[in-house]
C-alpha distance (Angstrom), angle and dihedral (degrees) to the residues before:
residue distance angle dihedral
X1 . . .
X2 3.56 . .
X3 3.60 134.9 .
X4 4.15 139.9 163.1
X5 3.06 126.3 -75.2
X6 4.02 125.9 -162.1
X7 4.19 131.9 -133.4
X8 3.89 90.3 -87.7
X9 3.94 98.2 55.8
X10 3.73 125.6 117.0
X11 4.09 109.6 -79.7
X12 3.88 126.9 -131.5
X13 3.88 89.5 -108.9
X14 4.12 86.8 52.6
X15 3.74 95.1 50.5
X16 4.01 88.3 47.2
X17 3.51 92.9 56.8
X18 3.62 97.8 45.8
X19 3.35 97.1 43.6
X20 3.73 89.1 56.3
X21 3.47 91.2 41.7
X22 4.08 89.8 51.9
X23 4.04 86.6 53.5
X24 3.60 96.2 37.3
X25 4.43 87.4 56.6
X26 3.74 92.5 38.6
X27 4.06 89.4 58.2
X28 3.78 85.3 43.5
X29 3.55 100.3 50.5
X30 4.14 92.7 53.0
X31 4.15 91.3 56.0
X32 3.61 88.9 43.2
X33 3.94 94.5 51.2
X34 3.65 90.4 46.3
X35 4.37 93.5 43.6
X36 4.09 91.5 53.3
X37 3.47 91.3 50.3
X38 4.35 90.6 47.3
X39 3.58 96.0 34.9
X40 3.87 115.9 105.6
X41 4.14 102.0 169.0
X42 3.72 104.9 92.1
X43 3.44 95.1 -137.1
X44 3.35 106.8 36.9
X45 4.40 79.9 50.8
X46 4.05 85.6 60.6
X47 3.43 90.5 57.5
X48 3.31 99.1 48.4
X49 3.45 86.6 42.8
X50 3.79 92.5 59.1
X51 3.66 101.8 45.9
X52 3.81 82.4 51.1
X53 3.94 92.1 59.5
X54 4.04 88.2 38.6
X55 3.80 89.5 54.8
X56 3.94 95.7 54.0
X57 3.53 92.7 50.9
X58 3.36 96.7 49.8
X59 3.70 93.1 53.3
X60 3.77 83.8 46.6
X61 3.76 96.6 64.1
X62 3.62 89.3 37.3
X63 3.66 95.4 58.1
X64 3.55 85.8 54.6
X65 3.34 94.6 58.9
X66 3.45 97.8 57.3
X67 3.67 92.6 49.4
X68 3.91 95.2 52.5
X69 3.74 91.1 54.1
X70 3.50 89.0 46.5
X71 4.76 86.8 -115.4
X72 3.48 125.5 161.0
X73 3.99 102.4 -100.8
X74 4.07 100.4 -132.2
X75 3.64 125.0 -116.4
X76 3.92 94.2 -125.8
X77 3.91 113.5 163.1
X78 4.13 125.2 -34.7
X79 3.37 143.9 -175.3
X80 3.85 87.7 -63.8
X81 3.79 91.6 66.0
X82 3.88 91.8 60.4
X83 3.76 143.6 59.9
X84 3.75 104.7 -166.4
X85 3.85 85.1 -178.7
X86 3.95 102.7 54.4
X87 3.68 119.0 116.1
X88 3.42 119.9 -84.4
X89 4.31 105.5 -72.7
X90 4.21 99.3 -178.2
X91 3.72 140.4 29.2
X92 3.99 120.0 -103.3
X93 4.00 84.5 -105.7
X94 3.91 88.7 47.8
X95 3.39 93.6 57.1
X96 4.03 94.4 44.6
X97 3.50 82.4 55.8
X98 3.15 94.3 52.4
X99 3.79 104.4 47.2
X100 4.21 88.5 42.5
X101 3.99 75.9 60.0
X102 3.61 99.5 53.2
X103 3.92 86.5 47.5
X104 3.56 93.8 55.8
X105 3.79 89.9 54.6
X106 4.35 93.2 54.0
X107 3.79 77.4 45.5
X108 4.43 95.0 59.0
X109 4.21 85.6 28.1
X110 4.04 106.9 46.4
X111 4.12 102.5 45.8
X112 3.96 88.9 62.3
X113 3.52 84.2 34.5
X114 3.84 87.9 65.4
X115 3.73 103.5 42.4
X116 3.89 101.2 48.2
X117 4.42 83.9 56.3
X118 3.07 125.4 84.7
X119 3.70 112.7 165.9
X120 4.05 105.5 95.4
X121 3.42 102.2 -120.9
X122 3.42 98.5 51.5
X123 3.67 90.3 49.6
X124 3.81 94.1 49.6
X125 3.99 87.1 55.0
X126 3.60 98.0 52.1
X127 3.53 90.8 47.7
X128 3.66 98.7 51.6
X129 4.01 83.8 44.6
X130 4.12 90.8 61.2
X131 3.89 85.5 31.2
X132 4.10 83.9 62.0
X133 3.72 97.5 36.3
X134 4.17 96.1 54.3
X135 4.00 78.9 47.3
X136 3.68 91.0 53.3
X137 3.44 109.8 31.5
X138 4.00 90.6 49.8
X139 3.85 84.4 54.2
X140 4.45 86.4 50.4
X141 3.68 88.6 48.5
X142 4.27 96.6 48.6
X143 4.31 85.1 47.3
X144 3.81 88.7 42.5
X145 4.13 98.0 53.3
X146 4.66 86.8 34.6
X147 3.67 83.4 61.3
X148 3.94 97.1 44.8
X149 3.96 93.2 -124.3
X150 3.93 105.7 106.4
X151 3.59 114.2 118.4
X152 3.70 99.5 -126.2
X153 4.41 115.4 -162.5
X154 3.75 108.6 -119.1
X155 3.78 132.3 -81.8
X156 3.39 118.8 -124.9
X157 3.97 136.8 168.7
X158 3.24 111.9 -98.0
X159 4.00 130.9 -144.9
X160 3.91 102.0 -115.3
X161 4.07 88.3 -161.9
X162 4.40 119.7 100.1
X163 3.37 99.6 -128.4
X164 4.15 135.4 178.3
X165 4.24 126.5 -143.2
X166 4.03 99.4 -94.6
X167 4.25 90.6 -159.8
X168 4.09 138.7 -8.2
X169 3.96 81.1 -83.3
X170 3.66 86.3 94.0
X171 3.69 84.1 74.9
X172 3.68 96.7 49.2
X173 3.94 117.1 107.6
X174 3.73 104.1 163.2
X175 3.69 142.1 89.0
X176 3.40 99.4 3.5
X177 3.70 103.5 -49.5
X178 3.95 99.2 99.5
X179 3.44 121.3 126.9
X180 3.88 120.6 -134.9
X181 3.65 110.1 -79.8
X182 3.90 117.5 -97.2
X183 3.40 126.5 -131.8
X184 4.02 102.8 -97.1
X185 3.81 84.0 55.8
X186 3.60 97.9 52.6
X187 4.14 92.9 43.2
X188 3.62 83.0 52.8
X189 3.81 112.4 45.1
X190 4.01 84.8 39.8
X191 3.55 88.5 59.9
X192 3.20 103.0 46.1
X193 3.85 88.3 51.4
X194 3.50 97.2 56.0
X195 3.59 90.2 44.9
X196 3.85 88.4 53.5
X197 4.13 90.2 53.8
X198 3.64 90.0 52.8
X199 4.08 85.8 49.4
X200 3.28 95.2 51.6
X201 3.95 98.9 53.0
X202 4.02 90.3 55.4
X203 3.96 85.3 50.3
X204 3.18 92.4 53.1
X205 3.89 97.7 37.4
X206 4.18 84.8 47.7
X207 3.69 95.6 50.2
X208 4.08 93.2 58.3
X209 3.77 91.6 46.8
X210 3.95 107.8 44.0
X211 3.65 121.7 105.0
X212 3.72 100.1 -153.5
X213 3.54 115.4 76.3
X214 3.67 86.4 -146.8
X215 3.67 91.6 62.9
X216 3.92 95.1 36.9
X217 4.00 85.8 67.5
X218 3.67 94.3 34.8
X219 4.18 87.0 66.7
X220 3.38 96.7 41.8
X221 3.68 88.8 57.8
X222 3.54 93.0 51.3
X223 3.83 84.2 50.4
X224 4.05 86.6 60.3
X225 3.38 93.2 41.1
X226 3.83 95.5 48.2
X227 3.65 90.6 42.9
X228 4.40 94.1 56.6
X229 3.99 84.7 46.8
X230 4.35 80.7 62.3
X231 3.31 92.3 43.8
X232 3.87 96.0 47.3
X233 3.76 97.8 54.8
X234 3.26 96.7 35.7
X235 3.88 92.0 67.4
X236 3.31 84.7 62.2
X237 4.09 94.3 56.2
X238 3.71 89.7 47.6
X239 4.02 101.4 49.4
X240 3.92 85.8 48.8
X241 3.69 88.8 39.9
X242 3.69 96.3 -130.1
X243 3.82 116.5 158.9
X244 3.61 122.4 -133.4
X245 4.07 128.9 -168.6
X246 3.47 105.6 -111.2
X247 3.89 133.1 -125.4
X248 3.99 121.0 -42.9
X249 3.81 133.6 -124.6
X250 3.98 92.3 -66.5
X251 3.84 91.2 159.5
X252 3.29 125.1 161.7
X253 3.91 142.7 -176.2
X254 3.49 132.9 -137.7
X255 3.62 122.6 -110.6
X256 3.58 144.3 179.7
X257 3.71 96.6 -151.2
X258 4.00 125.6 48.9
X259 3.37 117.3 -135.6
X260 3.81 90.4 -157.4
X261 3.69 132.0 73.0
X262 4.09 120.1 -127.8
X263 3.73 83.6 -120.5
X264 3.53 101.3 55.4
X265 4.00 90.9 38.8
X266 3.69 94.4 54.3
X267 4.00 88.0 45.3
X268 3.84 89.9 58.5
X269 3.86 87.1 47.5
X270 3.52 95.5 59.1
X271 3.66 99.4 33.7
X272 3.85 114.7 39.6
X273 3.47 95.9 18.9
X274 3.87 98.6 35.9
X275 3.86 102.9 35.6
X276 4.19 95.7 38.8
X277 3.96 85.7 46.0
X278 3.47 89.4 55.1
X279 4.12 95.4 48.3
X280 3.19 86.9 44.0
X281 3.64 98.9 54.9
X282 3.52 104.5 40.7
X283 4.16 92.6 48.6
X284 4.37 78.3 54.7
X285 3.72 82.5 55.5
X286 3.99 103.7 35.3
X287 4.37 79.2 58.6
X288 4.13 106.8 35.2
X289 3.45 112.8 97.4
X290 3.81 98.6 175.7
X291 3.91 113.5 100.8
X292 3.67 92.6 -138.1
X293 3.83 100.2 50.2
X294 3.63 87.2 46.0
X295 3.85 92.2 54.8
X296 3.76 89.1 56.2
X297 3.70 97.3 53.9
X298 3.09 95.7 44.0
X299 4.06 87.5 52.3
X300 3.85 84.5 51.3
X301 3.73 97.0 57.6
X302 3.56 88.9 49.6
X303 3.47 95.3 54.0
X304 4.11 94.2 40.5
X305 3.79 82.6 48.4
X306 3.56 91.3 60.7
X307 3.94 95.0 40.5
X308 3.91 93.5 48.3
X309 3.64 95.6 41.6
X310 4.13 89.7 56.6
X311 3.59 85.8 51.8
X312 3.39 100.6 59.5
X313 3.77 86.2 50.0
X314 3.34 93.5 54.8
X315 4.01 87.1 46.6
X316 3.98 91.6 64.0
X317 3.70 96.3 39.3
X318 3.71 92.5 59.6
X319 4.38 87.1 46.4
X320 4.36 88.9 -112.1
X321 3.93 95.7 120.0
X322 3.71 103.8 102.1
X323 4.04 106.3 -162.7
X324 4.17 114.9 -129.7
X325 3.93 114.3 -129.0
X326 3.79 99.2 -72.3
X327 3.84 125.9 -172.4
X328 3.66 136.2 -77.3
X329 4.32 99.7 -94.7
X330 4.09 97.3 -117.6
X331 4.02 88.2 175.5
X332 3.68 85.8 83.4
């Protein structure tokens, strides 16, 4: 049914956002649920705990939105996408890794969030959501480097002199003509690396516990995939002999009954994973000036392209794609 709407209503790019945002916090809320019932560190429990309580508020003041524009609240994830009771899947630092993961995507999503709205409200609650998640993942990173298990970029010595490009070989990166790597470049690619390990583990952890054997082998690609994205950039660390902290405490357990439905799993495939990998890559890109590093992201979003893209396939074959509010077809 339709019906007018005046020069204050909620815009197209508002009802994106929150729609994504609704989705986003509905996903959240199931891991969370299932991580504060697993978790045995106290701490680590409290902030579980608290991005548990954030989550339900947030969907909270979503819902109404939706209901004072007169929207369609989304389905999202319920209930049936959860097993509170399942054995225990991750260890404590898994699951801190995990949730400091989850910030970091409300922390790429929300800014750009907040400057496309313009209706107040909706700009007060994405500000109080990246108000919450500096908050919270500040408090993640303090835990993560008390317990020794951040993954910390490297250290290098640095050249204390200002210095300008002499020629285009600045730019050069192949046969033998590279220049050491500068400090963007190594922030980035070690990023992206340790982003990639973290990837890798849910692949793997997804693969064991899907049901459909058409998700099963869709992880464990991604697991290949992930794992020639480490091995790419890591060349790169080892010609230039750059050391980088190795994996973290991505332990898991084996159990006979998943506490995650394929739904959910394949929504934080193609969201955190698939989304943040993509920011994440194309900022690497946007700040590489080296020809070959350039030539191996680009490779990478090819390849993710391709990975994400079957995904999303697979998504609407198995009836998971829930549509956004689209507009009224006026080609008819």
């Amino acid at each position: 049914m339709l019906f007018e709407r005046n020069p204050m209503d909620i815009t197209a790019t508002e009802v994106s956002n929150i729609w994504a945002s609704y989705l986003k916090n509905s996903m959240e809320l199931r891991f969370f649920e299932y991580f504060f019932v697993s978790a045995e560190d106290k701490k680590i429990k409290k902030v579980v705990e608290r991005l548990l309580h954030q989550s339900k508020k947030n969907l909270n003041q979503l819902e109404a939105f939706f209901k004072k524009d007169k929207l369609t609240i989304p389905i999202g994830f319920t209930n049936e996408d959860i097993k509170v009771e399942a054995p225990k899947l991750f260890s404590d630092t898994f699951i801190l890794y995990f949730c400091h993961d989850i910030t970091q995507l409300s922390l790429s999503t929300y800014p750009s969030a907040l400057s496309e709205c313009i209706r107040e409200d909706i700009r007060d609650y994405f500000q109080i959501s990246i108000e919450f998640t500096f908050k919270i993942q500040n408090e993640i990173v303090a835990l993560m480097l008390s317990k020794g298990i951040h993954l910390k970029p490297p250290q290098i010595d640095i050249d204390d002199r200002i210095d300008f490009a002499k020629s285009i070989k600045y730019l050069n990166g192949f046969f033998g003509g590279s220049r050491p790597l500068n400090v963007a470049e190594i922030a980035n690619i070690s990023r992206i690396i340790h982003r990639a390990q973290f990837s890798k583990m849910v692949f793997v952890t997804f693969s064991k516990l899907a049901v459909s054997p058409d998700l099963k082998t869709h992880f464990s690609k991604g697991r290949d995939t992930i794992e020639k994205v480490i091995d790419s950039l890591q060349e790169i660390f080892k010609e230039e002999n750059i050391a980088l902290s190795s994996s973290g405490d991505f332990k898991i357990f084996d159990v006979e009954m998943s506490p995650f439905s394929d739904k959910l799993m394949m929504f934080f495939v193609n969201t955190c994973l698939g989304i943040f990998c993509f920011t994440m890559v194309n900022q690497a890109m946007s700040s590489s000036l080296r020809s070959d590093i350039i030539l191996k992201l680009t490779k990478i979003t090819n390849d993710m392209k391709k990975y994400y893209g079957k995904g999303l396939i697979l998504s609407i074959k198995e009836n998971w794609l829930e549509q956004p509010p689209q507009a009224v077809d006026r080609k008819v």
